[in-house]
N, C-alpha and C positions, 0 to 999 in steps of 0.2 A: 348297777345296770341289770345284772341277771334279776332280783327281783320284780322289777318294773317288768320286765316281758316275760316271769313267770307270771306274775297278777292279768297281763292282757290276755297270756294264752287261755287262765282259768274264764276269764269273761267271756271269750271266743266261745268256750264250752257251754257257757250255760247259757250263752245263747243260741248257741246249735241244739240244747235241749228242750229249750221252747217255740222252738219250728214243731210244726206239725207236718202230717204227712201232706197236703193241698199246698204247703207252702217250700219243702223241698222239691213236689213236682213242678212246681212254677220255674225256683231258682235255679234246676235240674233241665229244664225246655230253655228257657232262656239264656243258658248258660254260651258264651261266645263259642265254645269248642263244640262240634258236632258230635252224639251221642248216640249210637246203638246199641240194646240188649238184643244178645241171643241165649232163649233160656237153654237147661239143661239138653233136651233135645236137637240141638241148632239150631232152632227159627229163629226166625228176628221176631220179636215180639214187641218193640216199641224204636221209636225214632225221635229224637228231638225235633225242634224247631228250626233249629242251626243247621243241621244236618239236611233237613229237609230242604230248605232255599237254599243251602250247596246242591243239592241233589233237581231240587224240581218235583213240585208236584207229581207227574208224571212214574218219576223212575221211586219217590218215595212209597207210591203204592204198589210199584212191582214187588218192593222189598220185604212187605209185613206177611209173617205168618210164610216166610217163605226157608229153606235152607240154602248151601251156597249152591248144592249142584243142580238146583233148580234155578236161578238167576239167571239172566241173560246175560253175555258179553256189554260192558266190560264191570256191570255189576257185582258179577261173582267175586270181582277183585278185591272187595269189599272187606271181606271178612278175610285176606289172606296175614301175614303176622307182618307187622310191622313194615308198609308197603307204603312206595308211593304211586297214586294212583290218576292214571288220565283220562276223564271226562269230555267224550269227544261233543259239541254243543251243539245245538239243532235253532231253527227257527225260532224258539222263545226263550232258551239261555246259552250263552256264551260257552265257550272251553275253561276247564275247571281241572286244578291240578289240587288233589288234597295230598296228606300224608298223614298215615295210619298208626295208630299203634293201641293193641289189644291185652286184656287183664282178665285172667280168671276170679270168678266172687267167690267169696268165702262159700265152704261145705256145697263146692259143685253145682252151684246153683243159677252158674249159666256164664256166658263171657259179657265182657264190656269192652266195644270199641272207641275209642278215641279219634276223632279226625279235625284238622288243620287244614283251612285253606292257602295253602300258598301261592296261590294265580298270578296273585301282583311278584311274587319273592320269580319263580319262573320265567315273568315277562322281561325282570329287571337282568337273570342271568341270560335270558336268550340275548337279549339287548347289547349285554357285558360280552358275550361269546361274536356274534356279529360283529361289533369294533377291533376284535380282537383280531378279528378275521382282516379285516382290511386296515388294521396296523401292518397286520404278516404283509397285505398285500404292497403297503408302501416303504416298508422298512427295508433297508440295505445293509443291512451289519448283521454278520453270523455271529449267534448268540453264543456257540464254543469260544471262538477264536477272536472276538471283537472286529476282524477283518471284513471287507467289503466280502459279501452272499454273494450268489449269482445273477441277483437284480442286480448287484450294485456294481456288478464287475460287466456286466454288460450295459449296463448305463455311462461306465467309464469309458469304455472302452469302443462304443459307436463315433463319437466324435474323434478319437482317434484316427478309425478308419476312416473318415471324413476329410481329415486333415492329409492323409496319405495321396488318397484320390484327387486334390485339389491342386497339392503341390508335390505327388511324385516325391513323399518321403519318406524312408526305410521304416519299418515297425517291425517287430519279432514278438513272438506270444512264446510262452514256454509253460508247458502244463505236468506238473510235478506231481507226481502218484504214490501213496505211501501203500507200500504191498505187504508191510507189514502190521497196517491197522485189528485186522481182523486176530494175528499171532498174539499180539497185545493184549486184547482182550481176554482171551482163554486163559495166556500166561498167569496175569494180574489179576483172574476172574472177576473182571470190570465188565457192565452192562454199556459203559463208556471208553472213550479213548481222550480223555480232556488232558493229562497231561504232558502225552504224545502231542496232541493238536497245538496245544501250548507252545510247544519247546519248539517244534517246525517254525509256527508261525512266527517267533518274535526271532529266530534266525532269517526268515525272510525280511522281515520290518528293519534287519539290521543288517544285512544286504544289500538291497537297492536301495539305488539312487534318491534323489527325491521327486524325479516326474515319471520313475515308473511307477505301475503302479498291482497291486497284489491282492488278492482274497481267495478264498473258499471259496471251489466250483461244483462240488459235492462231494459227498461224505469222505471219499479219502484224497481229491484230486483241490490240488493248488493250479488255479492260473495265474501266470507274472506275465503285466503286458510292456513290452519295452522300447519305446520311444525313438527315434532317432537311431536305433541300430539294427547292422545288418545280420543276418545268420553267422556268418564267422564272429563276431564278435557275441553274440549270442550265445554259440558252443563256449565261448572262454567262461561266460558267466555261468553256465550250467557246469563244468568241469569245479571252475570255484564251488557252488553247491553241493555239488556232489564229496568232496574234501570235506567242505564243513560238516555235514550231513553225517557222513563216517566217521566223521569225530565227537558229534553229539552224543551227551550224555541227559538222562533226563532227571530233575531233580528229586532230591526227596524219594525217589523209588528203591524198596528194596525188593530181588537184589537187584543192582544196578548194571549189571551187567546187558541189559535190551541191548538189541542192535538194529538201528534204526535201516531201512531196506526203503530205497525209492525209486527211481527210476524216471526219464524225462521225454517230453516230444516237445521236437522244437521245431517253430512253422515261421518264417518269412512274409508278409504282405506281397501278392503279387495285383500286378494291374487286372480288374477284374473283382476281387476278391471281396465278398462279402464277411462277414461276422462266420455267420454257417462255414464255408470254406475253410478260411483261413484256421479254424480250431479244430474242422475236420483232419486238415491233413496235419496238424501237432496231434489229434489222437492218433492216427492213422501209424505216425512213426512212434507212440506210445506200443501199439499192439504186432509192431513190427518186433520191437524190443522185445517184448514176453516178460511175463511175473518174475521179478527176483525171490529165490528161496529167501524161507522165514532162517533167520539162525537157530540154531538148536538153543536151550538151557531153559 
């Protein structure tokens, strides 16, 4: 095998030796990638083909014989190292997004740029970024905890209130705050808290019932919404939490010593009560309570 593609590389050669100079400038213009010299001085002294109908007539002759800190915006960008550049487009060519990359020629004798139109590569991530956008906008599952987001715990939890209002029947919300998110991190020097988030949540998933129901209301606050019960009965279930909660350990962490710190506000349905209300006054008795200290270690 090596053979055979030393023999084609020797053929490559001697016909690269029988190009003449009229017939490298050809295959050097024509060439798919856009092409600028700037000789030893920094002008631009020549422009391909390629380059050119990336550029446009117009802004190709701004360019020759010129250096960069004579160029107009956003031409000067041109000649920066290794750049991607955006070509804002006017009445005879479109918007144009290249990417650059620059080589000095043997014994000083001036730079060579390279440019790539990526317009279509661009279009297809602005496209990719947009969907992606309005996935976040439909999606209901927090991406830490796999639990119902805040879309989706407010999407559960409307028809709830609904159901109250109709037939006059108990609901309790309970909003669980970990005060110790932030201690975690420092502790563990984590830029995250996943498998804090973790260890809560699948103590809640094995908690409740199965018509209540539970997710991530931001970043350190759980909402549990509770069906068919009243506040006293409510306090029993947060008292239970707060037991398991102080007995949790998290896995896999050394050392293992964390001490999990949460604290709770718990709210009733009253006649009246909308979404907004009814989770106000469960913060309301959140910030009554006050932050529990982080544990020392």
């Amino acid at each position: 095998m090596f053979p055979v593609i030393t023999a084609r590389l020797t053929d490559y050669r001697i016909m690269l030796d029988k190009l003449d100079t009229p017939h490298l400038r050809q295959i050097i213009s024509a060439c798919p990638i856009g092409i600028l010299l700037q000789d030893n001085h920094g002008r631009i002294s020549w422009v391909n083909d390629t380059l050119a109908q990336m550029l446009g007539e117009t802004r190709r002759a701004q360019l020759l014989n010129q250096r960069a800190d004579e160029l107009p915006a956003p031409l000067s960008e041109l000649l920066n190292l290794n750049t991607t550049l955006h070509l804002p487009g006017d009445e005879a060519d479109e918007d144009r997004w290249l990417m650059g990359q620059q080589q000095t020629l043997p014994d000083a004798q001036g730079t060579v740029h390279y440019f790539i139109d990526i317009t279509p590569w661009h279009g297809v991530m602005q496209e990719r970024d947009q969907l992606k956008d309005e996935l976040n906008d439909i999606i209901m599952v927090d991406n830490e905890t796999g639990m119902r987001n805040r879309k989706g715990l407010y999407y559960s939890l409307e028809p709830q209130l609904s159901r109250s209002r109709r037939y006059d029947r108990p609901l309790s919300v309970i909003i669980l705050r970990l005060d110790c998110l932030k201690h975690f991190k420092e502790r563990y020097q984590r830029d995250d808290a996943l498998p804090l988030l973790t260890t809560v949540s699948r103590l809640l998933s094995d908690q409740l019932r199965w018509a209540d129901i539970a997710g991530r209301l931001s970043e350190n606050d759980f909402l549990l919404v509770l069906p068919e019960t009243h506040a006293e009965d409510t306090s029993k279930v947060v008292d239970n939490l707060r037991k398991q909660i102080d007995a949790l350990t998290i896995p896999d962490l050394e050392p293992a010593d964390f001490a999990i710190t949460a604290r709770f506000g718990v709210a009733e349905w009253r006649k009246g009560d909308d979404m907004g209300l009814l989770l106000m006054r469960a913060r309301q008795m959140l910030d009554d309570t006050g932050p529990q200290p982080a544990a020392s270690g």
